[in-house]
SELO-347389 format. One record per residue (C-alpha): residue number from 1; residue in one letter; x, y, z. Coordinates in steps of 0.25 Angstrom, whole numbers. Example, Ala and Ser with C-alpha at 12.3 -4.5 7.8 and 13.67 -1.06 7.14 Angstrom:
BEGIN
+------+------+-------+-------+-------+
! panu ! loti !    c1 !    c2 !    c3 !
+------+------+-------+-------+-------+
!    1 !    A !    49 !   -18 !    31 !
!    2 !    S !    55 !    -4 !    29 !
+------+------+-------+-------+-------+
***
This chain:
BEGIN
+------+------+-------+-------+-------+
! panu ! loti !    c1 !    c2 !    c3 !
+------+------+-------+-------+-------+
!    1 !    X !   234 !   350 !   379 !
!    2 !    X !   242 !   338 !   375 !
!    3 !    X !   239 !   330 !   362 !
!    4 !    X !   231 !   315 !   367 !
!    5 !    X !   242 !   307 !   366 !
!    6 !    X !   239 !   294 !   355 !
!    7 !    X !   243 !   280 !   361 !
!    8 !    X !   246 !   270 !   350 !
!    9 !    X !   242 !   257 !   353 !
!   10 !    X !   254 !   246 !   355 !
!   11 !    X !   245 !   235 !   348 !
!   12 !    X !   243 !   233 !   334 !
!   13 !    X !   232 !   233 !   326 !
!   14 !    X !   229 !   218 !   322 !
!   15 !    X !   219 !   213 !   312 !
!   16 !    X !   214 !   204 !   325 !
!   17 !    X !   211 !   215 !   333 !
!   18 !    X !   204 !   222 !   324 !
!   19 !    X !   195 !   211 !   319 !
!   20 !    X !   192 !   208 !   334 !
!   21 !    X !   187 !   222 !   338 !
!   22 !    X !   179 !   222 !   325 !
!   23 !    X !   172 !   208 !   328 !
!   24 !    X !   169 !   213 !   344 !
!   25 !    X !   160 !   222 !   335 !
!   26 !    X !   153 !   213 !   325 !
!   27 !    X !   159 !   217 !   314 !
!   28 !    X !   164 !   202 !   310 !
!   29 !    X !   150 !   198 !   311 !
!   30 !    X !   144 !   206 !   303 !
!   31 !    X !   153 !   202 !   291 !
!   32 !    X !   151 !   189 !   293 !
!   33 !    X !   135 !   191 !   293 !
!   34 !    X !   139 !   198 !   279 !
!   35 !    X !   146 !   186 !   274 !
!   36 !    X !   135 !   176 !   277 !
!   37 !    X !   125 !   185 !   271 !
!   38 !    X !   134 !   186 !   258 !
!   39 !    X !   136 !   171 !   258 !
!   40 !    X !   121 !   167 !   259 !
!   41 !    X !   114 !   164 !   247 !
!   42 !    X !   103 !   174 !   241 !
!   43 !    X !   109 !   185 !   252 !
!   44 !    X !   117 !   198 !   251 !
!   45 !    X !   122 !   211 !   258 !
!   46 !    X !   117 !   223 !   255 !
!   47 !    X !   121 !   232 !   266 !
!   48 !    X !   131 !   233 !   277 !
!   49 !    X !   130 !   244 !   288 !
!   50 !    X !   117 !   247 !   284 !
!   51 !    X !   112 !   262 !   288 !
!   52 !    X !    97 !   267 !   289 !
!   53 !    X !    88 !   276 !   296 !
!   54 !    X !    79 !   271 !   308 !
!   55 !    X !    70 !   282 !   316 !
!   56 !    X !    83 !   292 !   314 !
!   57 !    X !    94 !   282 !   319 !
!   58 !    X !   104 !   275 !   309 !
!   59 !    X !   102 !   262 !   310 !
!   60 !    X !   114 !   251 !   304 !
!   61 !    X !   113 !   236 !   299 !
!   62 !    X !   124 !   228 !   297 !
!   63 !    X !   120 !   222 !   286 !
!   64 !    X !   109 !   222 !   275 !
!   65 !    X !   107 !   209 !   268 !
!   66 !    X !    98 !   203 !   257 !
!   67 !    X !    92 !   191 !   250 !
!   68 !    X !    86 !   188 !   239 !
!   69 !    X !    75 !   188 !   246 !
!   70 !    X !    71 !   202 !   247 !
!   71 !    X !    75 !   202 !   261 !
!   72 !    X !    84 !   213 !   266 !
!   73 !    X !    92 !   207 !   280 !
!   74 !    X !    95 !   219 !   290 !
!   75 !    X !   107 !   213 !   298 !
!   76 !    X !   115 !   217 !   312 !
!   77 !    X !   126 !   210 !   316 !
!   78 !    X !   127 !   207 !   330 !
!   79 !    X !   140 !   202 !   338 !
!   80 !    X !   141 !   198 !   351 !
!   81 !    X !   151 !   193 !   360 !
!   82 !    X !   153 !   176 !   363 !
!   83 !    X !   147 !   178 !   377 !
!   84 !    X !   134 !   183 !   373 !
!   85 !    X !   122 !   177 !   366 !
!   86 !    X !   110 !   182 !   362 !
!   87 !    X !    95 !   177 !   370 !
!   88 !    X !    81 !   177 !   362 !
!   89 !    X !    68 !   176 !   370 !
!   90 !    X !    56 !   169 !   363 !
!   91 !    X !    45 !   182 !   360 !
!   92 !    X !    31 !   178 !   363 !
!   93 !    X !    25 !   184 !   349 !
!   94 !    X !    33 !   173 !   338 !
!   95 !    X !    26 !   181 !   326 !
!   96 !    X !    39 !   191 !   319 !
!   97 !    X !    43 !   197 !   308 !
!   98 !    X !    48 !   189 !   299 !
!   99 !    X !    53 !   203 !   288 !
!  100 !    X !    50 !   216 !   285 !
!  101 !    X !    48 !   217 !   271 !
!  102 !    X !    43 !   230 !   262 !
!  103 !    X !    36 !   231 !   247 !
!  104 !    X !    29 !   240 !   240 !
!  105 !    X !    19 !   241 !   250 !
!  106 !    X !    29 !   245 !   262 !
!  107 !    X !    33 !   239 !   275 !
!  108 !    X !    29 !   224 !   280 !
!  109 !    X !    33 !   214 !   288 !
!  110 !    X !    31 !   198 !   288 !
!  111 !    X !    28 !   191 !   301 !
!  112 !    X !    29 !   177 !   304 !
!  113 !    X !    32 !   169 !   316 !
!  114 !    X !    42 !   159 !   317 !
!  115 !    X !    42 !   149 !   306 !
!  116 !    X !    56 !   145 !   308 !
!  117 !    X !    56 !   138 !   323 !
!  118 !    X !    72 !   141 !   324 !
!  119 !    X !    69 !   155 !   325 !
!  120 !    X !    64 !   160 !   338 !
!  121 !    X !    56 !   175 !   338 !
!  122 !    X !    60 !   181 !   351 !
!  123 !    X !    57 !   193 !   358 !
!  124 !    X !    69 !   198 !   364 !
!  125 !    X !    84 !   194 !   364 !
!  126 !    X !    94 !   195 !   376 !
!  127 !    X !   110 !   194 !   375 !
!  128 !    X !   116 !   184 !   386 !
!  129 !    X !   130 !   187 !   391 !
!  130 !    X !   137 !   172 !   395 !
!  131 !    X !   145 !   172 !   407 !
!  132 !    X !   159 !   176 !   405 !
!  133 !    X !   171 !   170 !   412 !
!  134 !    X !   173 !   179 !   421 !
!  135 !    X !   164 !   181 !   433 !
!  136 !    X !   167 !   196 !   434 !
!  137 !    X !   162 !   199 !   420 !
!  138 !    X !   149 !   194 !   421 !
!  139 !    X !   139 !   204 !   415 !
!  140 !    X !   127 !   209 !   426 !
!  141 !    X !   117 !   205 !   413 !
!  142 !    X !   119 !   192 !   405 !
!  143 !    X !   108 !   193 !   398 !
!  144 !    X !   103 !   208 !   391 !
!  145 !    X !    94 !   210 !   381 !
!  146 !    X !    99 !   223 !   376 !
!  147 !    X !   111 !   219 !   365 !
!  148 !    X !    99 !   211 !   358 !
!  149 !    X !    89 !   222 !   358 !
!  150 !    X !    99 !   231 !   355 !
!  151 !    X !   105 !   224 !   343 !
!  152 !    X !    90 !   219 !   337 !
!  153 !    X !    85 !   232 !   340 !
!  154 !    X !   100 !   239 !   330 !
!  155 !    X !    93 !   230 !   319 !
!  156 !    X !    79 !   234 !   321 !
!  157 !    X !    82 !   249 !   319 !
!  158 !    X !    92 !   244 !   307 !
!  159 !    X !    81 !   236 !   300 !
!  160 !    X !    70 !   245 !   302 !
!  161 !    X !    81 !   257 !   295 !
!  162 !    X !    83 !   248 !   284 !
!  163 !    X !    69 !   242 !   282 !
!  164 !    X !    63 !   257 !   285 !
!  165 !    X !    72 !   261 !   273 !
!  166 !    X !    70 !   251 !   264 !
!  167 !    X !    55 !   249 !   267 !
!  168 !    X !    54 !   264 !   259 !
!  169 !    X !    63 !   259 !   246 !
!  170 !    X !    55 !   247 !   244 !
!  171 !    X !    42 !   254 !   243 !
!  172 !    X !    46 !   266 !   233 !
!  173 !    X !    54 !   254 !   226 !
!  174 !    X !    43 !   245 !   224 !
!  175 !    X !    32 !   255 !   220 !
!  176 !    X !    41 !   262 !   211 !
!  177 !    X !    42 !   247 !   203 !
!  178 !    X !    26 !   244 !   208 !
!  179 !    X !    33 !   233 !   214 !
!  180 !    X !    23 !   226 !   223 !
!  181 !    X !    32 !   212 !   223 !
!  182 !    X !    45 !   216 !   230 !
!  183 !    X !    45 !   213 !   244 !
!  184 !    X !    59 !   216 !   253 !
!  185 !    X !    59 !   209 !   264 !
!  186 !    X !    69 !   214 !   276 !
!  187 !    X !    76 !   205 !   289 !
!  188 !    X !    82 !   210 !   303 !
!  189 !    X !    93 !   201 !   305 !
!  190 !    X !   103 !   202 !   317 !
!  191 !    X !   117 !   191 !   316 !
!  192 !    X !   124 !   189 !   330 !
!  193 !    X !   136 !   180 !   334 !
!  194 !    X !   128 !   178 !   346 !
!  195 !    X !   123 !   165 !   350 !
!  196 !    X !   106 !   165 !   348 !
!  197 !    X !    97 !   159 !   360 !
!  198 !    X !    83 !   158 !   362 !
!  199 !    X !    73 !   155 !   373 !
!  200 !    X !    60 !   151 !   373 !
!  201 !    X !    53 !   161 !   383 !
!  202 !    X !    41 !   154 !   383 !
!  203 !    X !    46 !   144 !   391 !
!  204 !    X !    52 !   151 !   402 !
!  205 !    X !    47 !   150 !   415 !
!  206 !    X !    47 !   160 !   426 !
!  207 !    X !    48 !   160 !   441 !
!  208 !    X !    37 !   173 !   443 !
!  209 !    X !    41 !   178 !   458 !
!  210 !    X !    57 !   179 !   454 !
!  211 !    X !    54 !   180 !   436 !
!  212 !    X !    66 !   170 !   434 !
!  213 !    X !    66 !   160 !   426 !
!  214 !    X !    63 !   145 !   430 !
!  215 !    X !    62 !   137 !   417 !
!  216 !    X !    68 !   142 !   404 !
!  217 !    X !    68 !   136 !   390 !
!  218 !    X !    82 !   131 !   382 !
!  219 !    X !    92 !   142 !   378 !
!  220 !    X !    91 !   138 !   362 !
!  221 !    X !   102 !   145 !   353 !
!  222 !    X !    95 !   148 !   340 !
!  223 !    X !   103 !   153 !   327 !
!  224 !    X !    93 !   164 !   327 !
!  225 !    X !    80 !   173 !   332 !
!  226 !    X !    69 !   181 !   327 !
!  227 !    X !    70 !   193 !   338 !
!  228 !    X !    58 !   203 !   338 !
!  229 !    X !    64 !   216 !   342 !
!  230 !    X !    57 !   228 !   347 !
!  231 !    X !    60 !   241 !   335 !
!  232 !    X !    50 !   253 !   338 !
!  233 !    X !    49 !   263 !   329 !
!  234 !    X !    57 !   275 !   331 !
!  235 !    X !    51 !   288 !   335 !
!  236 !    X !    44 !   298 !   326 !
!  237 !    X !    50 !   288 !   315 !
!  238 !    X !    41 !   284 !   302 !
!  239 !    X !    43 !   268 !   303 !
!  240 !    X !    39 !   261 !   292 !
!  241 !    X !    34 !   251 !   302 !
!  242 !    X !    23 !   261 !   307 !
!  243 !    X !    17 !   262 !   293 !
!  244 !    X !     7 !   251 !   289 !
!  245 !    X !    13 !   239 !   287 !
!  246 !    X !    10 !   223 !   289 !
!  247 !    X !    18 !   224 !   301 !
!  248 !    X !    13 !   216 !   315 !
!  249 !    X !    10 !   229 !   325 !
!  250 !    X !    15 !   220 !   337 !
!  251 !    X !    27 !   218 !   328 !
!  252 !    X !    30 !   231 !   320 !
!  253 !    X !    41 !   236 !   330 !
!  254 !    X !    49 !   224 !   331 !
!  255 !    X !    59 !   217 !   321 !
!  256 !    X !    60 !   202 !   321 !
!  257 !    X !    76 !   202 !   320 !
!  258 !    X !    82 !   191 !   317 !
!  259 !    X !    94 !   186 !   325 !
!  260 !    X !   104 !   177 !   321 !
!  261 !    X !   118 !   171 !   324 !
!  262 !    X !   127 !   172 !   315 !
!  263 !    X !   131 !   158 !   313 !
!  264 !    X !   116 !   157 !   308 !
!  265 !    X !   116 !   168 !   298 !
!  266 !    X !   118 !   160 !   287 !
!  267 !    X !   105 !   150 !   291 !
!  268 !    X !    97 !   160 !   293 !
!  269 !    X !    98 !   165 !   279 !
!  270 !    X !    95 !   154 !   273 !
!  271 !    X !    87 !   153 !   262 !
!  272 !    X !    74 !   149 !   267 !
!  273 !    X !    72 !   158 !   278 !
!  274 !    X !    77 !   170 !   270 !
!  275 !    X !    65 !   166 !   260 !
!  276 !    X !    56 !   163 !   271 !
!  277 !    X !    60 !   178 !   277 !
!  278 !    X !    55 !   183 !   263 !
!  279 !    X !    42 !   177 !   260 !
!  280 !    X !    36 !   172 !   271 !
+------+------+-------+-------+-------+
***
């Protein structure tokens, strides 16, 4: 049997090239979600690539951040291509979670409903694909929800590990101390370069005998969206969500993740809000 024969490539190696392959992955954004985060007053990074343990499966954030707050921001960076932008649906219930937090006590969670009228709560989310110049590379779907609730769903998993782990260090923390003031409060948050739209789906009409639309609301591009994303409790898996808790039953196995574009990060952080995440 010959030896495999080893083609050297003609093309050099170039620092452009490299950059470029490593933005198509995300990897650009991510550090530039760091940098924001390190930038913003009363903020910090405690983490990157974070690891933990959810039902058996390892589940990764990209970033762990902090405030002096007390809260703990669980953090997936998500880059799509110019093309594309992501679609939130207004969701019939309005009443989400707001944070998990922890004490002495155990697991909680805060519910509120939206106090902040640039912040829609949807229900689902769907990635629309624009037309491309050519005719022949028209994708057969525009519109799918799958990258969505496939990204939300990464960061689900993600926060539950870390929550799930940190749930147990806060309790023998704090009642090793007889603390019974501390509180920890923890936050989903998904950053994407994509542009953020949202439609008012109470104010669609249908045509009932063909179920196409006939009168739809604005497209409105909003800077970012409170998406309640489904999260069951893995199999034969001892949840901390399952134990007794002040959770919402209808609510339990869903995250209220929040999504925002990148160009809003910093915004979003603001002071006030991340106060208002805290205490209310």
């Amino acid at each position: 049997m010959g030896k495999a024969i080893t083609e050297k490539s003609s093309e050099p190696l170039t620092a452009e090239k490299v950059v470029r392959a490593l933005s198509y992955h995300g990897a650009f954004l991510k550090k530039h979600v760091l940098a924001t985060i390190r930038v913003t007053p009363g903020m910090g990074i405690m983490n990157e690539e974070h690891a933990s343990d959810f039902g058996g499966r390892t589940r990764t954030s990209d970033i762990i951040a902090f405030d002096d707050n007390k809260i703990t921001y669980v953090i997936e960076c998500k880059k799509v291509s110019p093309e594309k932008s992501w679609i939130f649906l207004k969701g019939v219930d309005q009443y989400y979670r707001l944070a998990r937090r922890c004490n002495f006590l155990g697991a909680s969670s805060k519910f509120v409903r939206p106090s902040r009228p640039e912040t829609p709560v949807c229900s689902e989310g769907y990635e629309y694909r624009r037309p491309t110049t050519k005719a022949r590379d028209l994708p057969e779907k525009k519109a799918d929800q799958f990258p969505v609730f496939e990204a939300c769903g990464q960061l689900a998993g993600a926060f539950l590990g870390y929550v799930h782990d940190r749930v147990a260090e806060v309790i023998e923390w704090t009642r090793s101390r007889s603390d019974r003031d501390f509180i920890e409060s923890y936050v989903p948050v998904l950053v994407t370069n994509g542009q953020l739209f949202f439609i008012n789906a109470d104010q669609v009409q249908l045509d009932l005998d063909t179920g196409e639309v006939t009168s739809a609301p604005d497209l409105l591009e909003i800077p970012h969206v409170i998406l309640k994303q489904p999260a069951a409790s893995p199999k034969n898996f001892p949840d901390f969500r399952t134990s007794i808790s002040t959770d919402e039953r209808n609510q339990r196995f869903h995250e209220s993740i929040y999504v925002i574009n990148a160009k809003s990060l910093r915004p979003f952080f603001d002071k006030d809000r991340r106060e208002f995440l805290a205490t209310a």
